[in-house]
PDB file of N, CA, C and O in Angstrom:
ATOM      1  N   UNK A   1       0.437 -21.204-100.391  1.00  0.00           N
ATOM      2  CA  UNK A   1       0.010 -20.342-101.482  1.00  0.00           C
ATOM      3  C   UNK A   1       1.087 -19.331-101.855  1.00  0.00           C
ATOM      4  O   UNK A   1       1.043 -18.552-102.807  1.00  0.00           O
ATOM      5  N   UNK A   2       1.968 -19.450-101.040  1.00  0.00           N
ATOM      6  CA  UNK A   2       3.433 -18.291-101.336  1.00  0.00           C
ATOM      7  C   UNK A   2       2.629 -17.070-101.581  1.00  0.00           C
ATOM      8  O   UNK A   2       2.570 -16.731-102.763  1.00  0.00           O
ATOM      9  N   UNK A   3       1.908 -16.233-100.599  1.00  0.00           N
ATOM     10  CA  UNK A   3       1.451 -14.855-100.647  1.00  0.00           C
ATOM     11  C   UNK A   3       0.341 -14.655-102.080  1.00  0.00           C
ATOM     12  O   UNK A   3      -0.166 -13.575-102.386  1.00  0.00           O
ATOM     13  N   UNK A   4       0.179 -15.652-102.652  1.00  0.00           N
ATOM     14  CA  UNK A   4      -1.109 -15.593-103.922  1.00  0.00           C
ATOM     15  C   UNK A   4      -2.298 -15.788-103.469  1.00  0.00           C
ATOM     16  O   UNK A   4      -2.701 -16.860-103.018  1.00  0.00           O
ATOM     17  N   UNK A   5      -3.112 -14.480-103.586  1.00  0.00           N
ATOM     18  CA  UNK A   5      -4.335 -15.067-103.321  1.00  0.00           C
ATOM     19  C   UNK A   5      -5.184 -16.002-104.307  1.00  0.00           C
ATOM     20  O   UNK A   5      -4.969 -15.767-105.496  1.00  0.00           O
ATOM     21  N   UNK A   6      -6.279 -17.205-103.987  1.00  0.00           N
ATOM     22  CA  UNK A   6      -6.504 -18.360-104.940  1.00  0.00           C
ATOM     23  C   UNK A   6      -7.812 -18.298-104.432  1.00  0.00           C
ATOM     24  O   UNK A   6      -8.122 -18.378-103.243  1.00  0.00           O
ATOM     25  N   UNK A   7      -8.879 -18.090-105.798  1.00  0.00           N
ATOM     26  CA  UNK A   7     -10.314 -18.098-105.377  1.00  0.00           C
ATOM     27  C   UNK A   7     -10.587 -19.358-105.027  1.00  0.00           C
ATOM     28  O   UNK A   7      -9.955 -20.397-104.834  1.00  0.00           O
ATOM     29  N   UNK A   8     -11.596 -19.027-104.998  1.00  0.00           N
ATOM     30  CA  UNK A   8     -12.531 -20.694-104.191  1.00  0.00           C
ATOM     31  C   UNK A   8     -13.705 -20.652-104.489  1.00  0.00           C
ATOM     32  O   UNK A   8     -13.996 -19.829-105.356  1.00  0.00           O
ATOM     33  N   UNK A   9     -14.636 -21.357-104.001  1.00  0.00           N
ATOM     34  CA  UNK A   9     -15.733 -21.489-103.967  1.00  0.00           C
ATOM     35  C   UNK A   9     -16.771 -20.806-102.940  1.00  0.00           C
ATOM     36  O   UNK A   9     -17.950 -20.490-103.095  1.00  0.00           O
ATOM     37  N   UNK A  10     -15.702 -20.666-101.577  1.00  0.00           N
ATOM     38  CA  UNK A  10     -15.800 -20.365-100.671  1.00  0.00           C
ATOM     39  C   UNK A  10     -16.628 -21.135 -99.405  1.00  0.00           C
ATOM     40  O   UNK A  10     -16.931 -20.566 -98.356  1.00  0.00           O
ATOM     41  N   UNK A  11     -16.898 -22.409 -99.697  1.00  0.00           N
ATOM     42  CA  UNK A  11     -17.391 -23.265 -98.903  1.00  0.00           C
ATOM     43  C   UNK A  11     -17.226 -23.795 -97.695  1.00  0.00           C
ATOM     44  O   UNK A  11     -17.893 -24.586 -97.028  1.00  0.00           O
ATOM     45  N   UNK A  12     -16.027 -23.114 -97.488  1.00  0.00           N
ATOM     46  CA  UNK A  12     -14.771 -23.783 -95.924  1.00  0.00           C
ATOM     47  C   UNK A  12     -14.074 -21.765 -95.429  1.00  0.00           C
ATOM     48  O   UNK A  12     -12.999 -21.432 -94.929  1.00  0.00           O
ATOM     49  N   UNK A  13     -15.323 -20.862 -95.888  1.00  0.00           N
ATOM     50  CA  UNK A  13     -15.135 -19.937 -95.389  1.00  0.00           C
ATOM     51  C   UNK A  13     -15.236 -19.645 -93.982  1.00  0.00           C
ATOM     52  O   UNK A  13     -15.917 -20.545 -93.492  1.00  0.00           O
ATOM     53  N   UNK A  14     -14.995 -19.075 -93.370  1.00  0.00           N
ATOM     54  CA  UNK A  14     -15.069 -18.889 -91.696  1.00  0.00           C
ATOM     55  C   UNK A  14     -15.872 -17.277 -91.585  1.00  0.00           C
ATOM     56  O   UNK A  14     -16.401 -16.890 -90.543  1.00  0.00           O
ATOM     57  N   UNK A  15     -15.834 -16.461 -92.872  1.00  0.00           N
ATOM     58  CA  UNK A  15     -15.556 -14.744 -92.633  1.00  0.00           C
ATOM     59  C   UNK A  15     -16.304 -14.680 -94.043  1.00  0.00           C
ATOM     60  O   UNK A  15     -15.887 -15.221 -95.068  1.00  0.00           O
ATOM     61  N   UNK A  16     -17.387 -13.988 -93.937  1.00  0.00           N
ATOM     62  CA  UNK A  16     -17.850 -13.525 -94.862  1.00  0.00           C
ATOM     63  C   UNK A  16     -18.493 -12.265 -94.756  1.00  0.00           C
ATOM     64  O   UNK A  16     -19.036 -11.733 -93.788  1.00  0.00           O
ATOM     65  N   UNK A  17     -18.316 -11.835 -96.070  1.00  0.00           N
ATOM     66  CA  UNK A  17     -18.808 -10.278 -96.466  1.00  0.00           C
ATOM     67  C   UNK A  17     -19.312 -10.345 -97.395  1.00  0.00           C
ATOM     68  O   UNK A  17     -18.828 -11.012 -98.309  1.00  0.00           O
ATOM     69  N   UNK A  18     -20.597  -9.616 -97.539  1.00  0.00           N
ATOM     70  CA  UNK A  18     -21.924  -9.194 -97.987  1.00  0.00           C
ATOM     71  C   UNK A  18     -21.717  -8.025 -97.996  1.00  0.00           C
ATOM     72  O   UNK A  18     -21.353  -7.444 -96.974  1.00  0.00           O
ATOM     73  N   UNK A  19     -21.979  -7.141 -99.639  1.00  0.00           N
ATOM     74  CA  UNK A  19     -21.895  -5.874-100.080  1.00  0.00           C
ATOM     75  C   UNK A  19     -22.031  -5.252-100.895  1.00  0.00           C
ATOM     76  O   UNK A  19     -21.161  -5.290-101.765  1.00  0.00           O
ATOM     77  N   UNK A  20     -23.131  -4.384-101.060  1.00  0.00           N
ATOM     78  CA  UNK A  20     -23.836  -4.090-102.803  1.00  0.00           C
ATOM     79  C   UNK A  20     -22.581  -3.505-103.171  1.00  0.00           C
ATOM     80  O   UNK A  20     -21.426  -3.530-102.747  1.00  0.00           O
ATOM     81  N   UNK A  21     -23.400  -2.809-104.390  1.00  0.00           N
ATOM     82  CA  UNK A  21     -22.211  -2.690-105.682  1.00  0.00           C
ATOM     83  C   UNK A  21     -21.696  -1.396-105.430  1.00  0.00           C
ATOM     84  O   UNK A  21     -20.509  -1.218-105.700  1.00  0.00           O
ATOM     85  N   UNK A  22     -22.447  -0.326-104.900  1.00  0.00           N
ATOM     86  CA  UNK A  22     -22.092   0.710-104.195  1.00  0.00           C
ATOM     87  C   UNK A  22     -21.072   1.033-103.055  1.00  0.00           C
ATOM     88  O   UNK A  22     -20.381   2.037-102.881  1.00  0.00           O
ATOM     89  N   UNK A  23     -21.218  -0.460-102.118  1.00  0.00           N
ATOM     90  CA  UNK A  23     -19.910  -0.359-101.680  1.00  0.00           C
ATOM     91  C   UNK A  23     -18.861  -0.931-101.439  1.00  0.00           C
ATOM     92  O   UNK A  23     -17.902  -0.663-100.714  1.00  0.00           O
ATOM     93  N   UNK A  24     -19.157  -1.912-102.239  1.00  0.00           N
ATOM     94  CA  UNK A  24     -17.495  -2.761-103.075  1.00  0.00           C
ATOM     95  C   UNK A  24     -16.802  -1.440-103.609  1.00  0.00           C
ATOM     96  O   UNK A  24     -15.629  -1.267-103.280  1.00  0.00           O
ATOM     97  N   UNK A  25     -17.603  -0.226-104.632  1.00  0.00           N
ATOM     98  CA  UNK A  25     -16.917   0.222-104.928  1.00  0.00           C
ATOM     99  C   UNK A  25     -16.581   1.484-104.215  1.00  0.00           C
ATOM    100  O   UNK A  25     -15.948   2.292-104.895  1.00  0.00           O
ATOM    101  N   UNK A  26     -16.832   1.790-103.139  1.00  0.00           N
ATOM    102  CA  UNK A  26     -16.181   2.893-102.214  1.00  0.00           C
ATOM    103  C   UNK A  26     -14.692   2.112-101.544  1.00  0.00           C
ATOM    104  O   UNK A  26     -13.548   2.545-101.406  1.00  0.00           O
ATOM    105  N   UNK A  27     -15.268   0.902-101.250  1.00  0.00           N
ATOM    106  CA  UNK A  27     -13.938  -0.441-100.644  1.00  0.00           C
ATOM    107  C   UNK A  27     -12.678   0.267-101.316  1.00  0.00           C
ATOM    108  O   UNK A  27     -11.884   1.155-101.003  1.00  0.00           O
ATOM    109  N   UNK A  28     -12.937  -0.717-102.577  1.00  0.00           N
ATOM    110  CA  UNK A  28     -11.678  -0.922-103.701  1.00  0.00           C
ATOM    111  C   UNK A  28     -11.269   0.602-104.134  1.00  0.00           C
ATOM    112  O   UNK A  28     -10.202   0.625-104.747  1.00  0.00           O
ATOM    113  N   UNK A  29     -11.993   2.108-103.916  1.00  0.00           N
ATOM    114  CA  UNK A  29     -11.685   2.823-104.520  1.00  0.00           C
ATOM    115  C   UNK A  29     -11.581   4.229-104.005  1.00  0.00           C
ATOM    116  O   UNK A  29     -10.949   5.145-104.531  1.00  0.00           O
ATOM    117  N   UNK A  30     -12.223   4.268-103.005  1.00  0.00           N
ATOM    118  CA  UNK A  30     -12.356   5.767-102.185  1.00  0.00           C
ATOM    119  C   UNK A  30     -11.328   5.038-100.620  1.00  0.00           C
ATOM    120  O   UNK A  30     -10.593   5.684 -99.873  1.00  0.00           O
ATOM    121  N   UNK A  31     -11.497   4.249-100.589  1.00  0.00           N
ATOM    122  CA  UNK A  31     -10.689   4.141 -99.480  1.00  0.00           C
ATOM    123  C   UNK A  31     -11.566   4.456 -97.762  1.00  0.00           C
ATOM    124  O   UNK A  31     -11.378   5.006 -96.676  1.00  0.00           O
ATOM    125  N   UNK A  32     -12.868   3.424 -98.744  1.00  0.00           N
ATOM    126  CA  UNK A  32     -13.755   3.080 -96.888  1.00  0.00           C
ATOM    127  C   UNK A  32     -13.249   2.050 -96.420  1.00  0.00           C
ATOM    128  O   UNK A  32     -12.574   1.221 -97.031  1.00  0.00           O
ATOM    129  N   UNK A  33     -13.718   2.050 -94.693  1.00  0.00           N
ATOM    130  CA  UNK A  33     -13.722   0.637 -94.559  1.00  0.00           C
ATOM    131  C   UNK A  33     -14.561   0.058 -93.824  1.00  0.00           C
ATOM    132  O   UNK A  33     -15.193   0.580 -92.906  1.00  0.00           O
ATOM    133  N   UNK A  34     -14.627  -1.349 -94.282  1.00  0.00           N
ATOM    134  CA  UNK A  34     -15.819  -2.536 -93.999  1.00  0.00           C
ATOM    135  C   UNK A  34     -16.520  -1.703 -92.945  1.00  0.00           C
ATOM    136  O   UNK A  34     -17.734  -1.641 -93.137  1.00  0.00           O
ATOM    137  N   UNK A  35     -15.990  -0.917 -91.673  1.00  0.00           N
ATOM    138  CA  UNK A  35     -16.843  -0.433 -90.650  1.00  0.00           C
ATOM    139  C   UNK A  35     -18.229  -0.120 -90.956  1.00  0.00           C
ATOM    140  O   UNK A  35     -19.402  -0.429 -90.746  1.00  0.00           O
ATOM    141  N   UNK A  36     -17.085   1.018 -91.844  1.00  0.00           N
ATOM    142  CA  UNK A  36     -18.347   2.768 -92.090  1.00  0.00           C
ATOM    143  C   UNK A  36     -19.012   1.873 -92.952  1.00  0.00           C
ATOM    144  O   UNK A  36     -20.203   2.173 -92.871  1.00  0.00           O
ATOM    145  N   UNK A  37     -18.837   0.691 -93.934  1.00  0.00           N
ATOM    146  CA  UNK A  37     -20.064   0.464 -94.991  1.00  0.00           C
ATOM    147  C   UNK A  37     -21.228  -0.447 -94.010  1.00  0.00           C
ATOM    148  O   UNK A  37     -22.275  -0.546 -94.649  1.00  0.00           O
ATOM    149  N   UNK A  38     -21.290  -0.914 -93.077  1.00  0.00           N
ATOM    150  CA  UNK A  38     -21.231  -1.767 -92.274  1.00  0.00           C
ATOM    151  C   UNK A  38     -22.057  -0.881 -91.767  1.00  0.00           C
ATOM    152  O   UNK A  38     -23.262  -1.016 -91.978  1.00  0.00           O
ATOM    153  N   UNK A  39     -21.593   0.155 -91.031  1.00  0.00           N
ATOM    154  CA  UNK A  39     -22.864   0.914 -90.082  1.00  0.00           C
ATOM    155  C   UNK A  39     -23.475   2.017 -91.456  1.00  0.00           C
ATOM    156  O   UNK A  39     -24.322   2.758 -90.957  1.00  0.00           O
ATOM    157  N   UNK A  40     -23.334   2.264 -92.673  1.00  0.00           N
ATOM    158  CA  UNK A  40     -23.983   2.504 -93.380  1.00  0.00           C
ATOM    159  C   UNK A  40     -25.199   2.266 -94.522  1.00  0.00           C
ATOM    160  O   UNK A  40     -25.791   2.924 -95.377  1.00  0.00           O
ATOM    161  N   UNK A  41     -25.185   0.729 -93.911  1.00  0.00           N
ATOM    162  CA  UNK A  41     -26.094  -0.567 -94.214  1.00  0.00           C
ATOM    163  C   UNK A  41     -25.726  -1.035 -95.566  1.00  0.00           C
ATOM    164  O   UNK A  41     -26.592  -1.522 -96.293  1.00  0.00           O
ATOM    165  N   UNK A  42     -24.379  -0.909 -95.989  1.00  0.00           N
ATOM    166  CA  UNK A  42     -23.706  -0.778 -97.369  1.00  0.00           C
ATOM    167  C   UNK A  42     -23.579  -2.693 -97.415  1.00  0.00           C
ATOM    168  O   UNK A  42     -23.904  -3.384 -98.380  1.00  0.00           O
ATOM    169  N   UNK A  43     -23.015  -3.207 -96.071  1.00  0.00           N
ATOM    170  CA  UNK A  43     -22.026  -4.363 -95.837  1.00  0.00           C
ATOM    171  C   UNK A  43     -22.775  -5.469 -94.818  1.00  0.00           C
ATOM    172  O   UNK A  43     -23.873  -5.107 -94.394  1.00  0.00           O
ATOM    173  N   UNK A  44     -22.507  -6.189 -94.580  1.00  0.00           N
ATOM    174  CA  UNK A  44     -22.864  -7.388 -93.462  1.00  0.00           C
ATOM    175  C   UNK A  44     -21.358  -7.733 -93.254  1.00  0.00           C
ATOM    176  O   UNK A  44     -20.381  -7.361 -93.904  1.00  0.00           O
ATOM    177  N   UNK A  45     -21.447  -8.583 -92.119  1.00  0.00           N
ATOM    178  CA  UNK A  45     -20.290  -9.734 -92.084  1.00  0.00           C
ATOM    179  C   UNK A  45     -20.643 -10.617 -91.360  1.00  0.00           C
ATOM    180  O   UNK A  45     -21.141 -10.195 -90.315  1.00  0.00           O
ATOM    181  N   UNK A  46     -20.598 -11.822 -91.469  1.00  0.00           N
ATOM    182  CA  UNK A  46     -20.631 -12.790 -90.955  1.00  0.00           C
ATOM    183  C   UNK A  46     -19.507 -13.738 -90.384  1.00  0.00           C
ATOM    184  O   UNK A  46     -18.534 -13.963 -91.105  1.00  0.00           O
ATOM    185  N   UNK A  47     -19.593 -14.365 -88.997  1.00  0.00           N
ATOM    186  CA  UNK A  47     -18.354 -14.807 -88.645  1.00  0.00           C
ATOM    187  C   UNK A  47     -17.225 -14.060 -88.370  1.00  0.00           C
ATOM    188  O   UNK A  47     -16.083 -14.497 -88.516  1.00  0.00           O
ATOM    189  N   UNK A  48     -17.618 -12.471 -87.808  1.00  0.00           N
ATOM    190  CA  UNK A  48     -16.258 -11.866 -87.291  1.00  0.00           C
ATOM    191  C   UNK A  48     -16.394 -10.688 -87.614  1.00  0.00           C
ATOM    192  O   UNK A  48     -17.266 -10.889 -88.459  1.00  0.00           O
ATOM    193  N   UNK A  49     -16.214  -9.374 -87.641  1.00  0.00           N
ATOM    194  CA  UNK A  49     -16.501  -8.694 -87.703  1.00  0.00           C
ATOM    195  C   UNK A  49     -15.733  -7.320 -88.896  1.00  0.00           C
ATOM    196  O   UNK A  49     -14.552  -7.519 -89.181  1.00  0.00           O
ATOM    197  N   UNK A  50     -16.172  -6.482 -89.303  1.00  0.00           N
ATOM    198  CA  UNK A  50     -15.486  -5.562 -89.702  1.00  0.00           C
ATOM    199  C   UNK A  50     -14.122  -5.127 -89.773  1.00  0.00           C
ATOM    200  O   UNK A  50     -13.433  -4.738 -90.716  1.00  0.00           O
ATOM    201  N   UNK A  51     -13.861  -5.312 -88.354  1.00  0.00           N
ATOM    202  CA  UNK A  51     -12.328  -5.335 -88.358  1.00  0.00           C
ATOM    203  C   UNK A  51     -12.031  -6.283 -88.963  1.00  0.00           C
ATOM    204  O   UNK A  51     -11.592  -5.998 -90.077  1.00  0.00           O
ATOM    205  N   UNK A  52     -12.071  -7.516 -88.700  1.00  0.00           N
ATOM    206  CA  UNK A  52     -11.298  -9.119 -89.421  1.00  0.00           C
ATOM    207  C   UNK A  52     -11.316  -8.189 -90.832  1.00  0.00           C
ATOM    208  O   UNK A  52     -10.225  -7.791 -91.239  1.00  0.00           O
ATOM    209  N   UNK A  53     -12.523  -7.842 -91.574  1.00  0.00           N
ATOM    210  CA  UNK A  53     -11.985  -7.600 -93.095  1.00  0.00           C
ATOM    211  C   UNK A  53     -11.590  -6.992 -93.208  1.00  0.00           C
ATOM    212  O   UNK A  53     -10.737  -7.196 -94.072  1.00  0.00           O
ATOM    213  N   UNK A  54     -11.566  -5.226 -92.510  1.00  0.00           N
ATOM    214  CA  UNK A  54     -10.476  -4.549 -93.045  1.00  0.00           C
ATOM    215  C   UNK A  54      -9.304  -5.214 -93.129  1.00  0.00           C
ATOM    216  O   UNK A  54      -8.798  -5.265 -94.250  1.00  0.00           O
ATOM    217  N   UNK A  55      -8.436  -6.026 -91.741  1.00  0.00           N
ATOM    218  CA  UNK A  55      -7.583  -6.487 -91.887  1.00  0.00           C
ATOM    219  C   UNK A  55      -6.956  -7.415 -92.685  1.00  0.00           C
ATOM    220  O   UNK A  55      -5.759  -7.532 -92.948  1.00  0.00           O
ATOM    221  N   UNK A  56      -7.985  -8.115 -93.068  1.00  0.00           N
ATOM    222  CA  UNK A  56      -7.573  -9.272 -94.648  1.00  0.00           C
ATOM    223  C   UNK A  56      -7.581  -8.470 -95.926  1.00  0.00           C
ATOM    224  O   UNK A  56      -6.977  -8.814 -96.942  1.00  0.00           O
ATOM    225  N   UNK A  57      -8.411  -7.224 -95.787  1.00  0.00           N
ATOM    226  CA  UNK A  57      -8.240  -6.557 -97.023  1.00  0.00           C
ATOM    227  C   UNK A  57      -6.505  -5.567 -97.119  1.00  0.00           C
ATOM    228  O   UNK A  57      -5.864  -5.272 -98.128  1.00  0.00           O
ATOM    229  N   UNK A  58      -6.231  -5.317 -95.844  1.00  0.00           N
ATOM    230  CA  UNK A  58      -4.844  -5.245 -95.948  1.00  0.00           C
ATOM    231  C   UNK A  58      -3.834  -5.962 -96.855  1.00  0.00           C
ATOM    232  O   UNK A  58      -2.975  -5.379 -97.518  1.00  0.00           O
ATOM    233  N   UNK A  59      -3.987  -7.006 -96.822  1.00  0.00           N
ATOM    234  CA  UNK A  59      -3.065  -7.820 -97.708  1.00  0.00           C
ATOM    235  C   UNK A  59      -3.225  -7.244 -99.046  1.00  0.00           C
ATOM    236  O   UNK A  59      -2.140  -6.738 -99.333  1.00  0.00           O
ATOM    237  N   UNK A  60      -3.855  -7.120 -99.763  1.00  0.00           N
ATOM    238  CA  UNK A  60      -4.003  -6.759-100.764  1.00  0.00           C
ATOM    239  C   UNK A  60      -3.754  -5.228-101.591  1.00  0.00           C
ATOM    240  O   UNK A  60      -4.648  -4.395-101.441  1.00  0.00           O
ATOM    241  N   UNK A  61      -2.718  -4.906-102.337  1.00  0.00           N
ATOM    242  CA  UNK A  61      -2.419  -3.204-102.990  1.00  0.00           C
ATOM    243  C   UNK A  61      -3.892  -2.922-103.703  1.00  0.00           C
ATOM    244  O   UNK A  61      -4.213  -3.395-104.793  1.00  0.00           O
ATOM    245  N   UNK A  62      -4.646  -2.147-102.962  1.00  0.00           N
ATOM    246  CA  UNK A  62      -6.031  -1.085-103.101  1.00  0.00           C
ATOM    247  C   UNK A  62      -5.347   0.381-104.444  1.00  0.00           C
ATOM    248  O   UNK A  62      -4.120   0.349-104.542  1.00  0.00           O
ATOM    249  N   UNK A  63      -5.748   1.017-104.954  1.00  0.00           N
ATOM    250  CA  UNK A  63      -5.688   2.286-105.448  1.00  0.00           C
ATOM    251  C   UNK A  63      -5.681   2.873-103.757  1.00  0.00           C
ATOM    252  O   UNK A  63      -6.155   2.560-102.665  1.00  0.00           O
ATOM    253  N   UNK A  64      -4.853   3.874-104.343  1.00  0.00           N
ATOM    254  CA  UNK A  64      -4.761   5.089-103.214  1.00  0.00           C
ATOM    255  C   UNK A  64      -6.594   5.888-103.369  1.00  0.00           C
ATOM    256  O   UNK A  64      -7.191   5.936-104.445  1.00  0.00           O
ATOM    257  N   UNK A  65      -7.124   6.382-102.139  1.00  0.00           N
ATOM    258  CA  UNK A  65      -7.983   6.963-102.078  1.00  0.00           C
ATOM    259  C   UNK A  65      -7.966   8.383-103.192  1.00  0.00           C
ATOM    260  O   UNK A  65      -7.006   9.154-103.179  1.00  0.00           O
ATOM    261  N   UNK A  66      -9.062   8.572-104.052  1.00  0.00           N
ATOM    262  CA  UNK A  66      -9.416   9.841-104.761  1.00  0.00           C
ATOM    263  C   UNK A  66      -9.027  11.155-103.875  1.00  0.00           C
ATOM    264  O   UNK A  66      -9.252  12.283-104.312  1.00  0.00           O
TER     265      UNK A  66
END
C-alpha cells in the first residue's frame, strides 16, 4: 500500500472499533484516546484492545488538540 491508507469493507478485520458520534469526534479532534472513550462508555473494541487503536491511530496526522 506504500504508507496509503485503502478502505475496505472491513470483512478480514482482526480490530475493531465501535464509537458514537460524540466520540469519533473528541478522537479526531480534542485529542482523546480510544482508552478514556472506552472507559467512558463512548467506544468498544473488539479483538484487542484500546491500546492496539490508539496505536494504529498513530499512523495517521490528527489536528493538534484545541
Amino acid at each position: 500500500r506504500n504508507g496509503v491508507a485503502v478502505p475496505t469493507d472491513g470483512g478480514t478485520a482482526s480490530l475493531e472499533l465501535t464509537v458514537d458520534a460524540a466520540g469519533w469526534a473528541a478522537l479526531v479532534t480534542a485529542g482523546a484516546t480510544c482508552a478514556r472513550l472506552v472507559d467512558d462508555g463512548h467506544a468498544s473494541v473488539v479483538g484487542g484492545t484500546a491500546a492496539d487503536i490508539d496505536s494504529l491511530l498513530r499512523c495517521f496526522d490528527l489536528p493538534e488538540p484545541a
